[in-house]
C-alpha positions as CSV (number, residue, x, y, z in Angstrom):
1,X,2.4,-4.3,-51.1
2,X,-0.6,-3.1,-49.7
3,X,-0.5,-5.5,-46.1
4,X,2.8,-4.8,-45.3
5,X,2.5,-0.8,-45.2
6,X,4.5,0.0,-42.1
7,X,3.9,0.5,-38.7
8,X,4.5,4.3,-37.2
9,X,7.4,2.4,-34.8
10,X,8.5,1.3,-38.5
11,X,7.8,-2.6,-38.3
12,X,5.7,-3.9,-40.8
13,X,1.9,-4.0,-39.8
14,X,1.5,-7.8,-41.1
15,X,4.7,-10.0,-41.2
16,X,4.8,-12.7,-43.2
17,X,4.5,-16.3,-41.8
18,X,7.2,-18.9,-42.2
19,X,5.7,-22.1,-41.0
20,X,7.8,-25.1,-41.8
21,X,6.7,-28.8,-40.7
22,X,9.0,-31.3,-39.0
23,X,10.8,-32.1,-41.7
24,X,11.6,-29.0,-42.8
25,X,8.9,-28.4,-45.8
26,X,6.5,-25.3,-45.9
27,X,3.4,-25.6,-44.9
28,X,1.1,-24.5,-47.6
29,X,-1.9,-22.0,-47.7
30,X,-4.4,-24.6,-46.4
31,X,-2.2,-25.7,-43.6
32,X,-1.4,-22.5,-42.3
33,X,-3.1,-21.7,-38.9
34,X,-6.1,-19.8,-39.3
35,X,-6.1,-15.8,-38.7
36,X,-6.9,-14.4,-35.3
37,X,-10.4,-13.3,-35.1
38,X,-12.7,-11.4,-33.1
39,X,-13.4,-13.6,-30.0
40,X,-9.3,-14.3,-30.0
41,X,-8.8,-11.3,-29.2
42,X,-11.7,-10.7,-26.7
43,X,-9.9,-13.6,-24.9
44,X,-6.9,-12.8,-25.0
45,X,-7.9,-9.0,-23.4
46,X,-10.1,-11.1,-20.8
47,X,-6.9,-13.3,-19.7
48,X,-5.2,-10.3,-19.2
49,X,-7.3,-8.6,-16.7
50,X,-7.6,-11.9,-14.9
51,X,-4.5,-12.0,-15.1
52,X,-3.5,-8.4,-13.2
53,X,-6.5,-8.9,-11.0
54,X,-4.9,-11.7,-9.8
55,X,-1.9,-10.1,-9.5
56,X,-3.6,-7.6,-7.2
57,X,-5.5,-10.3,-5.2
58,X,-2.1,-11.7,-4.4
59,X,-0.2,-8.3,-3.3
60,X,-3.1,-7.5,-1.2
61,X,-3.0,-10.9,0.3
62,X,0.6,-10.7,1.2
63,X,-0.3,-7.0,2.4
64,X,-3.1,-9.1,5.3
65,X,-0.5,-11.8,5.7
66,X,2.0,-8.9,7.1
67,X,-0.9,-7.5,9.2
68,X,-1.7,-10.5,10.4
69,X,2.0,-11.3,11.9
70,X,2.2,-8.1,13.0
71,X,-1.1,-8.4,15.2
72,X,0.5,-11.5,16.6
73,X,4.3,-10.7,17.3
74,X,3.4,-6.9,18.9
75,X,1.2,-9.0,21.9
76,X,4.1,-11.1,22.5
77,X,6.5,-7.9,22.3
78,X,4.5,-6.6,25.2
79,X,4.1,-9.2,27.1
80,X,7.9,-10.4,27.3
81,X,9.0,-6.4,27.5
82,X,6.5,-6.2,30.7
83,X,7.8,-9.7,32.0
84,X,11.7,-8.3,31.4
85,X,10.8,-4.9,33.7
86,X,9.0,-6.4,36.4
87,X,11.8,-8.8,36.5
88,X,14.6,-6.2,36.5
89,X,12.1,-3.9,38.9
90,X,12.4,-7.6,41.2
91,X,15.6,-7.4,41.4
92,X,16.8,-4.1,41.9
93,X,14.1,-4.1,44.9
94,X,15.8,-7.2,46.5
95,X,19.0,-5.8,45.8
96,X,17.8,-2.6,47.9
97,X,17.8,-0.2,45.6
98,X,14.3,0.0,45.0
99,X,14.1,4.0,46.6
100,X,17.8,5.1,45.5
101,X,19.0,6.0,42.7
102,X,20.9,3.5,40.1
103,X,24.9,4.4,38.6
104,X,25.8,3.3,35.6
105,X,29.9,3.1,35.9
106,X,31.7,2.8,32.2
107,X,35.3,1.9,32.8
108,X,37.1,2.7,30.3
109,X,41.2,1.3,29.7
């Protein structure tokens, strides 16, 4: 058979098509679906660059989403690690220990 010559992975090149209606008849010739031509395939390489460019688009997006919550946490970071040592500085000065120096005991049992 001259269509079905194989494929180098060793499938054959042009399958045959089963096509049976609902109630399990063939379809004949004339109601077969018509062959894939030239702009079917130009579409169907054209949805698949949409397709990874929007793939892309989205990965990038997440990538400026992460950015994004990153530009608004490290601020607060700052601000509440600032806040925590003027606090402790606060209270080690009315402690009076704001000249000497601090021990750190570890008992241990």
């Amino acid at each position: 058979m001259p269509d079905m010559e194989n494929h180098p992975s060793g499938h054959p090149r042009n399958p045959p098509v089963l096509d049976m209606t609902l109630d399990g008849q063939f379809r004949t010739a004339s109601e077969a679906p018509a062959r894939r031509g030239w702009l079917d395939r130009a579409l169907a390489k054209v949805s698949g660059v949409a397709l990874l460019l929007a793939l892309g688009a989205g990965g990038l997006m997440l990538a400026a989403l992460a950015v994004l919550a990153v530009s608004i946490l490290l601020p607060v970071v700052l601000v509440a690690g600032v806040i925590g040592a003027g606090t402790l500085y606060w209270k080690l000065r009315r402690a009076g220990l704001g000249g000497q120096r601090m021990r750190f005991v570890v008992v241990r049992r």
